[in-house]
N, C-alpha and C positions, 0 to 999 in steps of 0.2 A: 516621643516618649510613650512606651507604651502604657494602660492604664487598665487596673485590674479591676477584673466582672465583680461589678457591685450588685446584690437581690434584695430590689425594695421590698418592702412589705406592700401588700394590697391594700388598699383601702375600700369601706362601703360604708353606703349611707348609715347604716346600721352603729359607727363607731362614732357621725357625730357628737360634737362635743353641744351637750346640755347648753353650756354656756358662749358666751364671745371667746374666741383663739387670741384677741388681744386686749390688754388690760387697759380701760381708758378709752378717750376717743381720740387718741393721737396712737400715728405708725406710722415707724419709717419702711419704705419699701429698698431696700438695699439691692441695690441691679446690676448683678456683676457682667459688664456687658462682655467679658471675654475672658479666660483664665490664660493666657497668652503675655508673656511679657519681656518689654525689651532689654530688660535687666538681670542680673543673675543673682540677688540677694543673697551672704549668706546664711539669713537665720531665716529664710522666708518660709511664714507658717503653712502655704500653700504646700511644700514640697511633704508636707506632711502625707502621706495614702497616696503621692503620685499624681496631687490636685495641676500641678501648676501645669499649663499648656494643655491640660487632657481634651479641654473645650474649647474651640477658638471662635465662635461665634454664638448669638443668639440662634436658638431653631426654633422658640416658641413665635408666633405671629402678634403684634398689638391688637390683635382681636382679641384675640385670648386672654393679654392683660387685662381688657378690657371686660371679659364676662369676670374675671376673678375679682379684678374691681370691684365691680358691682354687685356680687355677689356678697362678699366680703369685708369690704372696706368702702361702702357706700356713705358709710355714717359719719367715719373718721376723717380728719383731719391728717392729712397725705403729704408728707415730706420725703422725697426720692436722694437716695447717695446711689451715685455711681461708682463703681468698685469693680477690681481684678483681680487678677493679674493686672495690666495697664490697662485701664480701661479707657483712655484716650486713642486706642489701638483700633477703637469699634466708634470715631467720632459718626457716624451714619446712625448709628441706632441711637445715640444720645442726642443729635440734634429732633430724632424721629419722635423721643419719647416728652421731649422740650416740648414741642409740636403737637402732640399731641393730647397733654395734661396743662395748658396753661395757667390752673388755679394752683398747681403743686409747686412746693417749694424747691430748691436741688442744691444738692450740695456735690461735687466734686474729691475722691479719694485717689492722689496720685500721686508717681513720682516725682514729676514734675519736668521730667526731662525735655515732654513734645508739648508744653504745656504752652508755648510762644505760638504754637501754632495752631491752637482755638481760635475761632469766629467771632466778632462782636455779637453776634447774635447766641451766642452759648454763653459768653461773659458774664452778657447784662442779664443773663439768668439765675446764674450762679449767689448764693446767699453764703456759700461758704467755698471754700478751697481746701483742704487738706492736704499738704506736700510733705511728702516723707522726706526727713532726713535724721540724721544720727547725732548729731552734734556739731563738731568741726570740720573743716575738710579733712584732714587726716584719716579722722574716725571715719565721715561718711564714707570716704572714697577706698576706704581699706574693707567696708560691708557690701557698695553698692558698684566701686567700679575709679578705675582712673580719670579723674575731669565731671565726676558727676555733682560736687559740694557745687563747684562753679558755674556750671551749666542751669542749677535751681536756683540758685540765685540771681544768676543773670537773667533768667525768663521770671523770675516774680516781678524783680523790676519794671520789665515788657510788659507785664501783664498789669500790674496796679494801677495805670490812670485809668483804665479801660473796665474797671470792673465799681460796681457800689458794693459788693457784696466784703466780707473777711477774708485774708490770708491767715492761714494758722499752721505754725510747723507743729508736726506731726513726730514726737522724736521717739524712737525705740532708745528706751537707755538699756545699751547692754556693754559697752566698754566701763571698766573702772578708772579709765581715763576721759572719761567725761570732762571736763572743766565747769566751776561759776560762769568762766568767763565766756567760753562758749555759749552755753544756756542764755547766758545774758545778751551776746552779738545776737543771736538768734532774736530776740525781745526784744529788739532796736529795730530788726528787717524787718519780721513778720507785724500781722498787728496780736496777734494770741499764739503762746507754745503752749502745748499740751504734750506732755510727757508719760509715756508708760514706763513700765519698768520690765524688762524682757523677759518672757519665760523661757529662759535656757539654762539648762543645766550646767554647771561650774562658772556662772557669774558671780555667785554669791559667797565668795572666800571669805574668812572673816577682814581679810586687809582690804578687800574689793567693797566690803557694807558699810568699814570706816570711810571710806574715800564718798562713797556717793552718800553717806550722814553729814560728813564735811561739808558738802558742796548743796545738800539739802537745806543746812543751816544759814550757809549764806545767801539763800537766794529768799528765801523768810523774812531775812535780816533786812535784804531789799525791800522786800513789798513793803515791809512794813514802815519804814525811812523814806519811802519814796512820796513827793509832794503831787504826784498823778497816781494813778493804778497802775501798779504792773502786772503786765498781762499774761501772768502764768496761770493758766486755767485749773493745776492740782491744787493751789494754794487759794484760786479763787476761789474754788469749791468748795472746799474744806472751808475757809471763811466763812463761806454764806450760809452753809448747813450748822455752824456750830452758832453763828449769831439768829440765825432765821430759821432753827430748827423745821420748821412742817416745810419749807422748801427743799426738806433734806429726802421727801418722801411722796410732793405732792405729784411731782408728774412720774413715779412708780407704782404711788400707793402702795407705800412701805415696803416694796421689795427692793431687791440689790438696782443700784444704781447703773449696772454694766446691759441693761435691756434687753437680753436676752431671755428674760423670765417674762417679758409683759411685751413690748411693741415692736420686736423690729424683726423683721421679717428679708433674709437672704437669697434671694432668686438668683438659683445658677444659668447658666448660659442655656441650657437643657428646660429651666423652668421648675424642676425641682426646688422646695425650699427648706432648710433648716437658719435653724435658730441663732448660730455661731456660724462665723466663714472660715476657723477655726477646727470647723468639726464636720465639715460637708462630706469628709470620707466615714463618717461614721453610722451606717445603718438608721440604727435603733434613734438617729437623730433628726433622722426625716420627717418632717412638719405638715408639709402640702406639696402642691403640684400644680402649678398654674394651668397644665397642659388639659390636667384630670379634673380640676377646678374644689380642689376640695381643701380645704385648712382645719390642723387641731393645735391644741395649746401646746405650747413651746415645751420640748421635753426637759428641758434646762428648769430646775427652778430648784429653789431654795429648801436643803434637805435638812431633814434630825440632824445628821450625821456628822453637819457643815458647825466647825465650832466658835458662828460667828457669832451665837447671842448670849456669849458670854464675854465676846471679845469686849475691852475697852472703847475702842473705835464705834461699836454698832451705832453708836448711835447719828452720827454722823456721815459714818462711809457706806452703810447698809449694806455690807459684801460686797468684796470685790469681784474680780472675773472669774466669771463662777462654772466658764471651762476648767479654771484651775482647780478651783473646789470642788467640780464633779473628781477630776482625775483624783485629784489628793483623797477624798474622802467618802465619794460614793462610790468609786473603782477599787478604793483601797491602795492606790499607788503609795508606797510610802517612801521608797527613794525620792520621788518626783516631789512628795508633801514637804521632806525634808531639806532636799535643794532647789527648789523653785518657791513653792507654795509660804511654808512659814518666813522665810526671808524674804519673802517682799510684802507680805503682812506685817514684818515687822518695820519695814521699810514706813511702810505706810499709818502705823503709830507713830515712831520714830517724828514725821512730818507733820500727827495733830501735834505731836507734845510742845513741838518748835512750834508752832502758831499760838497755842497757849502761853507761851511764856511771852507775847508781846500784847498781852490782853486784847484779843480780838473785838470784845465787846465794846471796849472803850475806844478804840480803833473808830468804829465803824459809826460809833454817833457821833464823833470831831471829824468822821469825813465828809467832803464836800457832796451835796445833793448828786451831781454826775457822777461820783462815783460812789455813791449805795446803789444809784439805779442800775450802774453797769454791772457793781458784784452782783444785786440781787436777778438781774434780768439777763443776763449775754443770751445771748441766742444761740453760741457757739456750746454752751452744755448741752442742745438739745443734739447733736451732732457727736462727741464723746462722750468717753465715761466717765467723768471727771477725777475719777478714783485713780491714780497711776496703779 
């Protein structure tokens, strides 16, 4: 595939940033070790500018991660996701980079397809897994491919005596045939789903926002009837922020929740970095440069324009994916504000309103000690955006 002549901007000392490029002393360094993939996705956000395959391996050196390190991120508190295209495609450079940062934490972003075929020694490193799927097999296998539902679940299988760390399905909702029931097998196999809700243009019919409010409501109805937690992480969130309000804010400090305004940092295969994996075809969204060793504040962040503080939600959701906010609202896209952006905002009230009505507050002081400390602590929020 061929891939069209991108002109960064120059950077000099001169443009240093006054202050820290990252808000806080925590940063995820997000490593996409390949933009190569064994799969044909077809809503995958990569194929957005021609990203997907353009780069097939790392060309920066771990030396070089190593001065930007230290340069940059000497202070903070260092949690690595590995990320693609398949990034299991480049197991060489993730065992390298295991190897060579042993105090950092790793998380894992994949399909899951070659996932039986990791090392014990990558496993037991692993604090999270992320495996994309869609829902049910029907649905996944009509996005990602024939025999792919079966294939990830037979290899999580393989893989969970072998590991201490989380499985957490990964689910782009973008069929209106979603099912409860699916969401729910899912919350049987995995130990956490975490669900977005897909930015694709014509998901959102009004019969399409019926269907996924239906299926919103009852998976609510679950948590909150259930005698363990259920581990749907948008509901857990929402949860935790509305009973424990300053953990709605503490590890952003009061920015959007989706961390592209404050910590995490996307290193392309090239070493190039932006804010969003999302947006890596977009100029003006280039961040740093492992190679050139220089880092500024994330050009993503929270505008006038953005008409989240007046939303209802703010106070709990603090913005959601705020690629889509840029697009709807700092670009002026208004088709795109109107078929993507406001309907899944609304999606997204829609979900506090349903946890209000089952008094959260009251919920959470009759529940049992394990499970306040798991809403209020998973570890698996620092890894998503808990916002779908």
């Amino acid at each position: 595939m061929s891939t069209p002549m991108t002109y960064y901007p120059l950077f000099s000392p001169s443009d240093a940033p006054a202050v820290s490029p990252i808000v806080g002393k925590r940063v995820e360094l997000q490593l996409l070790t390949t933009l190569k993939c064994n799969l044909k996705c077809t809503y995958c956000s990569l194929g957005v500018g021609d990203m997907v395959g353009s780069q097939g391996k790392v060309s920066y050196t771990l030396d070089a991660l190593d001065a930007f390190i230290a340069k940059h991120l000497a202070e903070h508190e260092v949690y690595v996701t590995f990320y693609g295209g398949e990034p299991t495609l480049n197991l060489g450079f993730i065992r390298e980079v295991m190897a060579r940062y042993p105090a950092f934490r790793f998380q894992l972003q994949t399909n899951g397809t070659l996932l039986d075929d990791l090392p014990e020694s990558v496993l037991a490193k692993l604090s999270n897994i992320l495996l994309s799927i869609d829902g049910g097999e029907t649905i996944t296998d009509g996005f990602r491919g024939r025999g792919v539902y079966r294939q990830v679940i037979k290899n999580t299988q393989a893989v969970r005596d072998r590991m201490a760390g989380a499985l957490t399905a990964r689910v782009t909702w973008s069929s209106e045939e979603t099912s409860f029931e699916e969401l729910d097998e899912l919350a049987n196999t995995f130990d956490y789903v975490y669900f977005q809700f897909v930015a694709g243009e014509g998901t959102y019919s009004p019969a399409a926002m019926e269907k996924k409010k239906a299926v919103i409501t009852r998976l609510v109805d679950k948590f909150f009837s259930s005698d363990v937690l259920y581990p749907i992480i948008p509901i857990m969130g929402i949860v935790r922020n509305k009973v424990l309000p300053s953990r709605a804010t503490e590890l952003y400090h009061g920015k959007t929740q989706c961390r592209v305004s404050t910590h995490i940092l996307n290193v392309m295969p090239d070493g190039k970095i932006f804010p969003c994996p999302d947006m890596m075809y977009v100029p003006e969204m280039l961040q740093g440069d492992v190679l050139a060793n220089w880092l500024k504040p994330s050009p993503l962040q929270p505008h006038a324009s953005m008409p989240c503080g007046t939303c209802e939600a703010q106070a709990w959701c603090r913005g959601n994916c705020l690629k889509n906010l840029y697009l709807a609202y700092v670009k002026g896209d208004d088709h795109y504000r109107s078929k993507v952006v406001e309907p899944i905002c609304e999606l997204v009230r829609f979900l506090g309103r349903e946890v209000d009505r089952h008094d959260p507050h009251a919920w959470y002081a009759k529940a049992p000690l394990g499970v306040q400390k798991t809403l209020r602590d998973c570890e698996v929020y620092e890894y998503v955006e808990i916002m779908p």
